[in-house]
PyMOL Python script that loads the backbone (N, CA, C, O; Angstrom):
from pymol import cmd

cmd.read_pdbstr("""\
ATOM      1  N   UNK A   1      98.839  99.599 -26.857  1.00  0.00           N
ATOM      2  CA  UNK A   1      99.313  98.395 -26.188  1.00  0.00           C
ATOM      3  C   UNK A   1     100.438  98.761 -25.216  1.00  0.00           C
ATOM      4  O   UNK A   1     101.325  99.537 -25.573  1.00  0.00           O
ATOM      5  N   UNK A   2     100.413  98.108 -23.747  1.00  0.00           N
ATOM      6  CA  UNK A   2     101.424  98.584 -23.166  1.00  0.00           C
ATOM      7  C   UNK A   2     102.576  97.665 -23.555  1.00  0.00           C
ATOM      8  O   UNK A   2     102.324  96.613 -24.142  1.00  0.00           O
ATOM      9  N   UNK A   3     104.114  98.089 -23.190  1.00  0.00           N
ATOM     10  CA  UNK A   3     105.102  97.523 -23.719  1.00  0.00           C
ATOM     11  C   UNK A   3     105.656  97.803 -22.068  1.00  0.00           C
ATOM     12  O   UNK A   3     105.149  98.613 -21.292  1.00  0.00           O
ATOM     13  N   UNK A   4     106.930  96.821 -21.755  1.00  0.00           N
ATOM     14  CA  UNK A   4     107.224  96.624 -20.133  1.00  0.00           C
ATOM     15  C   UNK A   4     108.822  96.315 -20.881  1.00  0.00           C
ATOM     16  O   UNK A   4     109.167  95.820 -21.955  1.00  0.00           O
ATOM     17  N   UNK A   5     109.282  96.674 -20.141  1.00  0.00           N
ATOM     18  CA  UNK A   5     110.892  96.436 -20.433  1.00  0.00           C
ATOM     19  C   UNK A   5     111.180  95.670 -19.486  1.00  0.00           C
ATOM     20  O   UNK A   5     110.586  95.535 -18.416  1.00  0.00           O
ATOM     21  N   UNK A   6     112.602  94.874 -20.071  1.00  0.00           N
ATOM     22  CA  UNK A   6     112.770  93.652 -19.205  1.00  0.00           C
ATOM     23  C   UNK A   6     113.003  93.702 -17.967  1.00  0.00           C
ATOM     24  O   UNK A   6     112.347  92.824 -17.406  1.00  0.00           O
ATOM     25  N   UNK A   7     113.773  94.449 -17.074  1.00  0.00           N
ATOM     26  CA  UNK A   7     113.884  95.257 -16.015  1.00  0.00           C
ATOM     27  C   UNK A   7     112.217  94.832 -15.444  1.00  0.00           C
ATOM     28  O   UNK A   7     112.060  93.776 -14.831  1.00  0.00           O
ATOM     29  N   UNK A   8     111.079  95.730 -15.711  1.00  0.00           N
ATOM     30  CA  UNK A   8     110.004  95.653 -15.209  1.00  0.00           C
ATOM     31  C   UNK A   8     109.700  94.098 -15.293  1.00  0.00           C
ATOM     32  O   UNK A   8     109.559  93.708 -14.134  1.00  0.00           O
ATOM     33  N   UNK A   9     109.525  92.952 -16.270  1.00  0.00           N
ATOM     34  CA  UNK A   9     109.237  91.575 -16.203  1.00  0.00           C
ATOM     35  C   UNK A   9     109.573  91.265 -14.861  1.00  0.00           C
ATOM     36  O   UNK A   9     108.886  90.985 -13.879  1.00  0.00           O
ATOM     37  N   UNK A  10     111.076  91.408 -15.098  1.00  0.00           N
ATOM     38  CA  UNK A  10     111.780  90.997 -13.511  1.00  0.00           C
ATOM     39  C   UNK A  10     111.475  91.259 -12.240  1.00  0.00           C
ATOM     40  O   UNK A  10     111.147  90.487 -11.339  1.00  0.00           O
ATOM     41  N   UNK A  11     111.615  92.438 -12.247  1.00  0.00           N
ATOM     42  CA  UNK A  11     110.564  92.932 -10.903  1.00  0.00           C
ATOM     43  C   UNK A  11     109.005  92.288 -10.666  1.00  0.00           C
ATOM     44  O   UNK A  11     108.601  91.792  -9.614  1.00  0.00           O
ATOM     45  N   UNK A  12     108.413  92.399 -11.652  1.00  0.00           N
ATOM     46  CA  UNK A  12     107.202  91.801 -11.441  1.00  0.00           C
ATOM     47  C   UNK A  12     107.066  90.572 -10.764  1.00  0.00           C
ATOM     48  O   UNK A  12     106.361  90.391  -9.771  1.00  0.00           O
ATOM     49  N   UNK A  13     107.858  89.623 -11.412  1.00  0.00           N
ATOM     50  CA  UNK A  13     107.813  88.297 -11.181  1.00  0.00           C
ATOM     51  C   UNK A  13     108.695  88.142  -9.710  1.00  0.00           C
ATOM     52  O   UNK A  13     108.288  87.388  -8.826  1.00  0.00           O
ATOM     53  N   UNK A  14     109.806  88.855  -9.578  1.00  0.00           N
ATOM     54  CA  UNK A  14     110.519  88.602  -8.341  1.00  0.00           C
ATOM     55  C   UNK A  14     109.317  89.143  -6.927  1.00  0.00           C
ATOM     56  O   UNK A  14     109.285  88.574  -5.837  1.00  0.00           O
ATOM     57  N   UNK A  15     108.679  89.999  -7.204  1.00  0.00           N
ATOM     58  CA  UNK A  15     107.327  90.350  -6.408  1.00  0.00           C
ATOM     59  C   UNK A  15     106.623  89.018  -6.300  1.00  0.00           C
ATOM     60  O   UNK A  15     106.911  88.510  -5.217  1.00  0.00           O
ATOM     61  N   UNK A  16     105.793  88.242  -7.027  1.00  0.00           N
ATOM     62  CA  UNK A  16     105.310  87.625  -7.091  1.00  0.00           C
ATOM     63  C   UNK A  16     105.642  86.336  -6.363  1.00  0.00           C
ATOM     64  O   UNK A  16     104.915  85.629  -5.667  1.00  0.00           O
ATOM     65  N   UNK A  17     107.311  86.163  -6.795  1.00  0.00           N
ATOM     66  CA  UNK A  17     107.835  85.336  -6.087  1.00  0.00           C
ATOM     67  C   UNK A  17     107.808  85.542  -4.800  1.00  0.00           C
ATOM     68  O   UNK A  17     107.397  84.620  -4.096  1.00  0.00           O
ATOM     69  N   UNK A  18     108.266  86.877  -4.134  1.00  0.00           N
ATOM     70  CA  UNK A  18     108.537  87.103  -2.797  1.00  0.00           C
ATOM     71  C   UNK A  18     107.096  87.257  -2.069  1.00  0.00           C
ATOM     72  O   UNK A  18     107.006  86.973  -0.874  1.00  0.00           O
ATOM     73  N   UNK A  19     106.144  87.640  -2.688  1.00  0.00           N
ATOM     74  CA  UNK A  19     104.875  87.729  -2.086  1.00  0.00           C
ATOM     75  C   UNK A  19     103.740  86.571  -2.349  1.00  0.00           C
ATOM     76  O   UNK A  19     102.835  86.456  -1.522  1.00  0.00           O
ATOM     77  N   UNK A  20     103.776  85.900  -3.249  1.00  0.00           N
ATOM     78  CA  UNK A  20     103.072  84.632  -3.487  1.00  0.00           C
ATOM     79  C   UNK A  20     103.557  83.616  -3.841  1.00  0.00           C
ATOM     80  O   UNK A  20     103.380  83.262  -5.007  1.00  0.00           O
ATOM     81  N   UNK A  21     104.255  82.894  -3.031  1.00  0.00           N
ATOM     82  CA  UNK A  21     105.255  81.670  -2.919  1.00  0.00           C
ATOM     83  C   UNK A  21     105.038  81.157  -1.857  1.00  0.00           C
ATOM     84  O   UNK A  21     104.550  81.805  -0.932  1.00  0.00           O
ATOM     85  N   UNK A  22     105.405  79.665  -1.739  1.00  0.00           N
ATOM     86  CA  UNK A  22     105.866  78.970  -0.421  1.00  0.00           C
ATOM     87  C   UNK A  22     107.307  80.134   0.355  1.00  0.00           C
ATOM     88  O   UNK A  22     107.572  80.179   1.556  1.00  0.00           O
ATOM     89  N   UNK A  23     107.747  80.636  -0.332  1.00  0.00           N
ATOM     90  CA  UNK A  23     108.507  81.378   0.560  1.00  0.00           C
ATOM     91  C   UNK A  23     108.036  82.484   1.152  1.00  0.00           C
ATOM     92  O   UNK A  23     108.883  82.868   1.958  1.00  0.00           O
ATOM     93  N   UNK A  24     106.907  83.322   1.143  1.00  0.00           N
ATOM     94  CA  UNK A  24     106.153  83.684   1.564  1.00  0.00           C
ATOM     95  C   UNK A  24     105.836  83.332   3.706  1.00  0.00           C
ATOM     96  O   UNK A  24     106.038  83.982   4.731  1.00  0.00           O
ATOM     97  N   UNK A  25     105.217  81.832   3.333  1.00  0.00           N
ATOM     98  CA  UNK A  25     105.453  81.362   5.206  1.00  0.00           C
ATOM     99  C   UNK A  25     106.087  81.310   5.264  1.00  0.00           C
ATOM    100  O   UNK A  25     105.858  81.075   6.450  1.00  0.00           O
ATOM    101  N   UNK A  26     108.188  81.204   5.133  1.00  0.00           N
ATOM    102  CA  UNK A  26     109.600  80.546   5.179  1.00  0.00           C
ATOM    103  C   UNK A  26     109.577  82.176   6.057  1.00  0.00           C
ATOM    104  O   UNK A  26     109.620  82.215   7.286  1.00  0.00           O
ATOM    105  N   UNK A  27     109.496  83.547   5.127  1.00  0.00           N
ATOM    106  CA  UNK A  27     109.800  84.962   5.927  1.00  0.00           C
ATOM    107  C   UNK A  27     109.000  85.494   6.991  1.00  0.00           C
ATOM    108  O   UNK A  27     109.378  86.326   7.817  1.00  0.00           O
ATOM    109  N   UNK A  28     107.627  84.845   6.902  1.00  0.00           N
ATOM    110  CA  UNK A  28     106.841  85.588   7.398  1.00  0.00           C
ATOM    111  C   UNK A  28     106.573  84.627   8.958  1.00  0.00           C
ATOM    112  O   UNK A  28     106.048  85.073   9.978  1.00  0.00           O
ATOM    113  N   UNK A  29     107.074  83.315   8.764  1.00  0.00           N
ATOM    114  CA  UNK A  29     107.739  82.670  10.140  1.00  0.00           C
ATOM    115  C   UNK A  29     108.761  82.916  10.970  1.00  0.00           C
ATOM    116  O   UNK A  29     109.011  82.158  11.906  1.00  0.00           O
ATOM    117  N   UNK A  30     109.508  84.077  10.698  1.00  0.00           N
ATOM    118  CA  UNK A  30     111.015  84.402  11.155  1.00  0.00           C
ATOM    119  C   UNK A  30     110.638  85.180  12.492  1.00  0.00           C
ATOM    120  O   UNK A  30     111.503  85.512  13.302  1.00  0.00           O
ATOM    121  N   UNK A  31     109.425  85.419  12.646  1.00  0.00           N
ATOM    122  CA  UNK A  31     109.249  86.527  13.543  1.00  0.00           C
ATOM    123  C   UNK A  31     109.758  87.854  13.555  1.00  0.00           C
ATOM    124  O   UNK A  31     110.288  88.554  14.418  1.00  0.00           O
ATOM    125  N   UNK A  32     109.431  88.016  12.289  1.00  0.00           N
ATOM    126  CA  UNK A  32     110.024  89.170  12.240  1.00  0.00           C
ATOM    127  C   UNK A  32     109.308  90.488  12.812  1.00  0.00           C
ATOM    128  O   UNK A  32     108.151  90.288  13.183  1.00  0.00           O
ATOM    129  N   UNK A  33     109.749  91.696  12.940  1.00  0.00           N
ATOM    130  CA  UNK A  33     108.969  92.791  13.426  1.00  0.00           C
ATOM    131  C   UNK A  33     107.806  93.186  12.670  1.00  0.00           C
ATOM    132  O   UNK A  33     107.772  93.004  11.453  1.00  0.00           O
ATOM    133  N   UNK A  34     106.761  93.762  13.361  1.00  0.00           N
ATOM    134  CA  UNK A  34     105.110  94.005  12.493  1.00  0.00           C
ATOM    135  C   UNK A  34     105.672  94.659  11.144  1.00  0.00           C
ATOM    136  O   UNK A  34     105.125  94.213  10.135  1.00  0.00           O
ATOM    137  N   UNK A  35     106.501  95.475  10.962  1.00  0.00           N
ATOM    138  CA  UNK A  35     106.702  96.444   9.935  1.00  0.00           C
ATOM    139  C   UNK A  35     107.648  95.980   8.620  1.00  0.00           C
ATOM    140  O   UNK A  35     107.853  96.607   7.581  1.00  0.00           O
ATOM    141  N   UNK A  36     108.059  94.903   8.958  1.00  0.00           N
ATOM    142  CA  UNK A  36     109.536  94.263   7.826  1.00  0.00           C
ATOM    143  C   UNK A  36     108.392  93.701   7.065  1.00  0.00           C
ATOM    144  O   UNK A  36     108.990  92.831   6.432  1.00  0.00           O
ATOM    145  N   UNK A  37     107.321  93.623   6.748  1.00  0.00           N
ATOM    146  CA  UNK A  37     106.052  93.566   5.216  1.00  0.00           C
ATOM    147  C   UNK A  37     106.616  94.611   4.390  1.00  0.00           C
ATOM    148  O   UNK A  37     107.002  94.458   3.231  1.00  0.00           O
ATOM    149  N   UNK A  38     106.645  95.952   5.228  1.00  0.00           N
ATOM    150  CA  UNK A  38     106.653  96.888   4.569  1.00  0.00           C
ATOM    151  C   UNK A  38     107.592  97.679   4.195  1.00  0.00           C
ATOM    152  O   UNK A  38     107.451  98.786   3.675  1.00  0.00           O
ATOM    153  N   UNK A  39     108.974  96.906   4.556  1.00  0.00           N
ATOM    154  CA  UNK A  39     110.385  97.031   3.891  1.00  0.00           C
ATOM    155  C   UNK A  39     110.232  96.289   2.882  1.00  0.00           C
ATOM    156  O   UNK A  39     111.073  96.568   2.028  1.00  0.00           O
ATOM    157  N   UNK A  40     109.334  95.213   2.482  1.00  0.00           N
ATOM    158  CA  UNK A  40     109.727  94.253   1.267  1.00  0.00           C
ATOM    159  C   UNK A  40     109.072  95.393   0.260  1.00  0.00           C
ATOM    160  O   UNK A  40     109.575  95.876  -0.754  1.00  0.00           O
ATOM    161  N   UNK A  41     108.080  95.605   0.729  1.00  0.00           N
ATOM    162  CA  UNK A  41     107.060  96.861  -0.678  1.00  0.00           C
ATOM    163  C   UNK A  41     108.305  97.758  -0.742  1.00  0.00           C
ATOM    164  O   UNK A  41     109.010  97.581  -1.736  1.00  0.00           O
ATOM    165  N   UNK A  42     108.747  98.794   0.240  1.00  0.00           N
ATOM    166  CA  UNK A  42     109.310 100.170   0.433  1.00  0.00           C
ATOM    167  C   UNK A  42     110.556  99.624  -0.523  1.00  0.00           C
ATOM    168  O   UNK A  42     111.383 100.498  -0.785  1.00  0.00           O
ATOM    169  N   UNK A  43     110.823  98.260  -1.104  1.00  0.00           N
ATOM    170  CA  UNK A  43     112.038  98.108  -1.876  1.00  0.00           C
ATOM    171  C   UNK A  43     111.796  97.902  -2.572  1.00  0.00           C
ATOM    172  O   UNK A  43     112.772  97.937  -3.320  1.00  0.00           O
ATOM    173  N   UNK A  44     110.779  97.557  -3.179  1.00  0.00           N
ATOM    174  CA  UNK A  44     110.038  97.098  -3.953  1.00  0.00           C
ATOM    175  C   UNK A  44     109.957  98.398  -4.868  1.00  0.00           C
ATOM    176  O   UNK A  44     110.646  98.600  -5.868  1.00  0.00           O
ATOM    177  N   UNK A  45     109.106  99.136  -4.403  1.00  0.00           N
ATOM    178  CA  UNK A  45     108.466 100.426  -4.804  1.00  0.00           C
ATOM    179  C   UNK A  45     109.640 101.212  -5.337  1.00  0.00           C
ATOM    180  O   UNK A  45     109.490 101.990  -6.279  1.00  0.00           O
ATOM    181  N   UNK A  46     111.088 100.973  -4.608  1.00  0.00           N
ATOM    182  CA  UNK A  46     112.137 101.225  -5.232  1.00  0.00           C
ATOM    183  C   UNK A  46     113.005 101.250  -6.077  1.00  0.00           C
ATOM    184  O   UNK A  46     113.762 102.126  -6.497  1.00  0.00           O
ATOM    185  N   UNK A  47     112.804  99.984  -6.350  1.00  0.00           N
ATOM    186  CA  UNK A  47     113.323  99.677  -7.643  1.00  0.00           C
ATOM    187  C   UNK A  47     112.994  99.857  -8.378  1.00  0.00           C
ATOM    188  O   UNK A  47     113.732 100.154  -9.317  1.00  0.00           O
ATOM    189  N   UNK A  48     110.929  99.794  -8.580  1.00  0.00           N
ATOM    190  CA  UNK A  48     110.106 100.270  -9.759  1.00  0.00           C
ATOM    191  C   UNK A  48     110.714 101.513 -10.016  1.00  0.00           C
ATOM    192  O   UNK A  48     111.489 101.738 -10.945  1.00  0.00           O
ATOM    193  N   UNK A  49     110.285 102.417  -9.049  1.00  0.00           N
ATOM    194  CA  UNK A  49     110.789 103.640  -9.426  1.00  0.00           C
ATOM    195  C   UNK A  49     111.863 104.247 -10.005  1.00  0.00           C
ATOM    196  O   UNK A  49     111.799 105.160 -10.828  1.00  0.00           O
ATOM    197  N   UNK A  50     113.341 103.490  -9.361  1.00  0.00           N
ATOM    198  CA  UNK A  50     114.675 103.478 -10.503  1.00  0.00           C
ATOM    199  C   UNK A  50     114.795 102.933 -11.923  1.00  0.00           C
ATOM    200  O   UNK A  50     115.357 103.497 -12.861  1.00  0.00           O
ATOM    201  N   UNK A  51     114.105 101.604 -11.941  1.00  0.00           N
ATOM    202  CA  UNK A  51     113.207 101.306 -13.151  1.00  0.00           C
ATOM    203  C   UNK A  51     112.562 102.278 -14.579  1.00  0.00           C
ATOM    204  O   UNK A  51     112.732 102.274 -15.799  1.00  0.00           O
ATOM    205  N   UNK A  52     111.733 103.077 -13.555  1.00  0.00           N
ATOM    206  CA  UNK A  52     111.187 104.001 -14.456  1.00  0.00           C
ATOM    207  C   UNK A  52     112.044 105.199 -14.939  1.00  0.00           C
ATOM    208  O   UNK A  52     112.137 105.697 -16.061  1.00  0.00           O
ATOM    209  N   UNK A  53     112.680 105.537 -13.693  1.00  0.00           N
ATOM    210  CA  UNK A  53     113.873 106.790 -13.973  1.00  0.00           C
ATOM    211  C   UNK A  53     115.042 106.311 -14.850  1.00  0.00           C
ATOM    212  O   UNK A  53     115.809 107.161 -15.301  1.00  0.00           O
ATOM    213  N   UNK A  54     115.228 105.026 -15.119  1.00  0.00           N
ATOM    214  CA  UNK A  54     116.546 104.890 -16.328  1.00  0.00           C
ATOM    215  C   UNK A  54     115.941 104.730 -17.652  1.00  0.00           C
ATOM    216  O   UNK A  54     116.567 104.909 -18.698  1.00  0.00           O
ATOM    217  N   UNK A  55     114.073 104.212 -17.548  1.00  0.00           N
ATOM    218  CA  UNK A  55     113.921 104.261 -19.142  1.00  0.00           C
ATOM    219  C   UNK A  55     113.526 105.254 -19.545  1.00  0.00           C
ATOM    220  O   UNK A  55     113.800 105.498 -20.720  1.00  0.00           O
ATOM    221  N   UNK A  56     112.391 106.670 -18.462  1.00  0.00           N
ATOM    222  CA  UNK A  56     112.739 108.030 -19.057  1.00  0.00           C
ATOM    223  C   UNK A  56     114.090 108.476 -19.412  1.00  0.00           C
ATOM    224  O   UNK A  56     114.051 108.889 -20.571  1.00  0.00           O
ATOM    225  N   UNK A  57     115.140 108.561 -18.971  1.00  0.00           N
ATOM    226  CA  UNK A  57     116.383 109.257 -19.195  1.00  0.00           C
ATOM    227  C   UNK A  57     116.913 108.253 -20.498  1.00  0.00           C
ATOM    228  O   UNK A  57     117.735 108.715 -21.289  1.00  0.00           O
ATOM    229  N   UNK A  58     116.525 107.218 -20.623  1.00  0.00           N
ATOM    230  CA  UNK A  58     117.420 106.500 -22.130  1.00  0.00           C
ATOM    231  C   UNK A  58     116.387 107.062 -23.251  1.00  0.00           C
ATOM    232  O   UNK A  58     116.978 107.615 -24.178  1.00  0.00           O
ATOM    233  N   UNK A  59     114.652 107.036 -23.395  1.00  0.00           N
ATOM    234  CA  UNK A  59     114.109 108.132 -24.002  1.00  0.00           C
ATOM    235  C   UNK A  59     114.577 109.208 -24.057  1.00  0.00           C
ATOM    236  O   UNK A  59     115.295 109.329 -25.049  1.00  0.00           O
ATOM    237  N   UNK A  60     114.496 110.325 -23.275  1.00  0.00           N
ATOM    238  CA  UNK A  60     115.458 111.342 -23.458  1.00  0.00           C
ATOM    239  C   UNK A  60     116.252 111.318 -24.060  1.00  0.00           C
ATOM    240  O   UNK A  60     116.478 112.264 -24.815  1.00  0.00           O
ATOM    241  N   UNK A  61     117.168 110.061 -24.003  1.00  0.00           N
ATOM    242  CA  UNK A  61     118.540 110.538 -24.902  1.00  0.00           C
ATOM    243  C   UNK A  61     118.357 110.260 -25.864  1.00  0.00           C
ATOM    244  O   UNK A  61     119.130 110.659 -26.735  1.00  0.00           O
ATOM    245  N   UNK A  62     117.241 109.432 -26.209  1.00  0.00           N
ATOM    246  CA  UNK A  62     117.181 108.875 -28.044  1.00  0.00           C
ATOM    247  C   UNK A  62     116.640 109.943 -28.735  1.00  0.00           C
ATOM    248  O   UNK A  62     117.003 110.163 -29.891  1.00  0.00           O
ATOM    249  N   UNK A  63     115.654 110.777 -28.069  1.00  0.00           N
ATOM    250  CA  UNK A  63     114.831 112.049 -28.540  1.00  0.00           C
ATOM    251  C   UNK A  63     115.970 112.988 -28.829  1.00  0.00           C
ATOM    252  O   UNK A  63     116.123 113.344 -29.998  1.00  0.00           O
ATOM    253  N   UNK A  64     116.949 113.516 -27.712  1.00  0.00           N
ATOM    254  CA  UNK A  64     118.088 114.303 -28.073  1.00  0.00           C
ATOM    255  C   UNK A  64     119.199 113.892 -29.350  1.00  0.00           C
ATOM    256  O   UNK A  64     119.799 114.691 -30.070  1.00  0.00           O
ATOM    257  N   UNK A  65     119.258 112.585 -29.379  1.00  0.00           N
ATOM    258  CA  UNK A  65     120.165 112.273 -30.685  1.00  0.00           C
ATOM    259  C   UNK A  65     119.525 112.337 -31.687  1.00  0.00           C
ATOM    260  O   UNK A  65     120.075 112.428 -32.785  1.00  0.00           O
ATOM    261  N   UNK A  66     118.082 112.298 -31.520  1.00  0.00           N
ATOM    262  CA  UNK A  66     117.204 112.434 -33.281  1.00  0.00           C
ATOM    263  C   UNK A  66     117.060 113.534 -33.139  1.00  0.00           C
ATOM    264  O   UNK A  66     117.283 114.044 -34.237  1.00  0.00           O
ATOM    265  N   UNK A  67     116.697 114.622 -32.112  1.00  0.00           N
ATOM    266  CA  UNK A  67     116.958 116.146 -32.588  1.00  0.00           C
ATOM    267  C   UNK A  67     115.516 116.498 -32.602  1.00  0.00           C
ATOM    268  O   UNK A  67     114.957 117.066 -33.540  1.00  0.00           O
ATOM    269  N   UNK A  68     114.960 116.124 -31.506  1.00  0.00           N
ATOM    270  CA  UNK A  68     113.167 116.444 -31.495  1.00  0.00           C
ATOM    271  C   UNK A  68     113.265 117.117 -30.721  1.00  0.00           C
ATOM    272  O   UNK A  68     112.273 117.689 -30.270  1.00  0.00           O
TER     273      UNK A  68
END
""", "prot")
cmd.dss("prot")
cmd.show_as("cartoon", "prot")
cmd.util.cbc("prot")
cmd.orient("prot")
């Protein structure tokens, strides 16, 4: 079974929000430049990724205090 830490919930849903919402037309009316889609992912993708790098390293440390 997969298990998601709260961190990941959040992200998920704040995605969801920012990409499938009425706020969705509110940003994508601003005129913004062709490429600012792909600052919302490129931050996106960022955070997952810091995400993932603090719950390997808190594993790590629980493995090092039990001595595996």
């Amino acid at each position: 079974m997969l298990r998601y830490s709260g961190h990941a919930l959040l992200l998920m849903l704040g995605a969801i929000f920012l990409f499938h919402s009425p706020f969705t037309q509110w940003w994508a009316g601003l005129g913004l430049p062709w490429y600012s889609v792909f600052i919302f992912w490129v931050f996106l993708i960022v955070l997952v990724a810091l995400d993932n790098l603090s719950s390997t390293a808190d594993k790590t440390e629980e493995e090092d205090k039990r001595g595996d």
